[in-house]
C-alpha positions as CSV (number, residue, x, y, z in Angstrom):
1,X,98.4,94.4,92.6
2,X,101.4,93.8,90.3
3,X,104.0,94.7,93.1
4,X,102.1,92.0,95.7
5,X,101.6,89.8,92.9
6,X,105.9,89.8,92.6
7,X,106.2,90.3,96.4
8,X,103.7,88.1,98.1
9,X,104.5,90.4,100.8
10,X,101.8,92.1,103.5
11,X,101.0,95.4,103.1
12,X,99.8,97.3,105.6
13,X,98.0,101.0,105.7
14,X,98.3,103.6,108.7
15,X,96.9,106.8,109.0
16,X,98.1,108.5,111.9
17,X,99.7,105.6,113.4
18,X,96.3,103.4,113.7
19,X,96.0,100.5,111.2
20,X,93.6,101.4,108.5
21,X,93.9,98.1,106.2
22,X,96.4,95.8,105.0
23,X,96.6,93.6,101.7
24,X,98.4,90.8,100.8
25,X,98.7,88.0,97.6
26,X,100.0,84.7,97.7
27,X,101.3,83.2,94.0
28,X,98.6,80.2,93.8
29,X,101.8,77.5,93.9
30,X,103.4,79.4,96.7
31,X,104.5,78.1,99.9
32,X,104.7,81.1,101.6
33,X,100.9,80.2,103.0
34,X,103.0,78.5,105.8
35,X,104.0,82.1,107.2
36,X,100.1,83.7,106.4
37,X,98.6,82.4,109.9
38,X,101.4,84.2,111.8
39,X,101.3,87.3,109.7
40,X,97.6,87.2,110.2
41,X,97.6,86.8,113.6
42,X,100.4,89.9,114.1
43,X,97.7,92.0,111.7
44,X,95.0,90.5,114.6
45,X,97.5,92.2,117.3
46,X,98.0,95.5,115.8
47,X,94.6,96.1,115.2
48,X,93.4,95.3,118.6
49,X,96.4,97.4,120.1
50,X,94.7,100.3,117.6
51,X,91.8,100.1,119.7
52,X,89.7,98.3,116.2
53,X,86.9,96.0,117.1
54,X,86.5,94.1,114.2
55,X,88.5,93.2,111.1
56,X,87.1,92.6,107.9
57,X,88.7,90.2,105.0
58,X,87.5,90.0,101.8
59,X,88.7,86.5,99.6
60,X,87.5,84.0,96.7
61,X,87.1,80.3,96.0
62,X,90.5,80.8,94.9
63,X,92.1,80.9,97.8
64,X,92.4,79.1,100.9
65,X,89.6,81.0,102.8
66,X,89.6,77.8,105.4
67,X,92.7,79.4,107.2
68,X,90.8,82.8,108.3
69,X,87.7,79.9,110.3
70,X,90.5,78.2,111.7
71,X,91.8,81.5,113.0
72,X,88.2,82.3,114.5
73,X,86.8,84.6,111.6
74,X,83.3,84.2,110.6
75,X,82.2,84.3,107.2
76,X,79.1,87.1,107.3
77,X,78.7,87.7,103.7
78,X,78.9,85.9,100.4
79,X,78.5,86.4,96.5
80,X,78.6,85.5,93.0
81,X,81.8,87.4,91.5
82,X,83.3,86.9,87.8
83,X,86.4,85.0,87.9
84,X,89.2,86.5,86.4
85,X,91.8,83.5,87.3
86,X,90.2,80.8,84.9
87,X,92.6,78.6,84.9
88,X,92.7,78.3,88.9
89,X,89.0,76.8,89.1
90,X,88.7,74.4,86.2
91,X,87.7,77.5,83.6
92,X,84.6,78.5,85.7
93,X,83.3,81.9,84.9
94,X,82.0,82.8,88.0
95,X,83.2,82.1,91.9
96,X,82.5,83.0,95.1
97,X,83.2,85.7,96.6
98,X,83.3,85.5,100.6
99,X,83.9,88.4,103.3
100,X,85.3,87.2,107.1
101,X,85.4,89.1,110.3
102,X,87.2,88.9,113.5
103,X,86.1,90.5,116.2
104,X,88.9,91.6,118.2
């Protein structure tokens, strides 16, 4: 988490050349949200070209979850989770928690 904390780069996991997962962070002042819709949409590509018919992305109140609706991802599960960024969310103790899918 540290290295994608620094980074704010994607990271992406293949396992015999198919697309497994992928992870990314984005510093909660960081501008680099501009680039997230493309990278999203080129992790949207190599999944579908790995023959995946769904991708599922798990996020928080924390971050700006709006971006995966607008890229056709629908939220299909949501919970209570302890917030560990307090200072992000007005010193809440708890968020949600949400988990998006995109059927490919």
């Amino acid at each position: 988490m540290e290295i994608l904390e620094e980074t704010e780069q994607f990271v992406y996991y293949r396992e015999n050349g198919k697309l497994l997962g992928f992870s990314n962070y984005s510093k909660y002042s960081s501008k680099k949200h501009l680039l997230r819709k493309k990278l999203l949409k080129e992790v949207f590509e190599l999944a579908k070209k790995d023959n995946m018919e769904n991708l599922q992305i798990l996020t928080d109140e924390s971050c700006n979850w709006q971006i995966y609706e607008k890229l056709g991802c629908k939220r299909i599960y949501e919970t209570i989770v302890e917030n560990k960024e307090y200072d992000k969310l007005g010193n809440v103790l708890i968020e949600k928690a949400f988990i998006y899918e995109k059927k490919l």
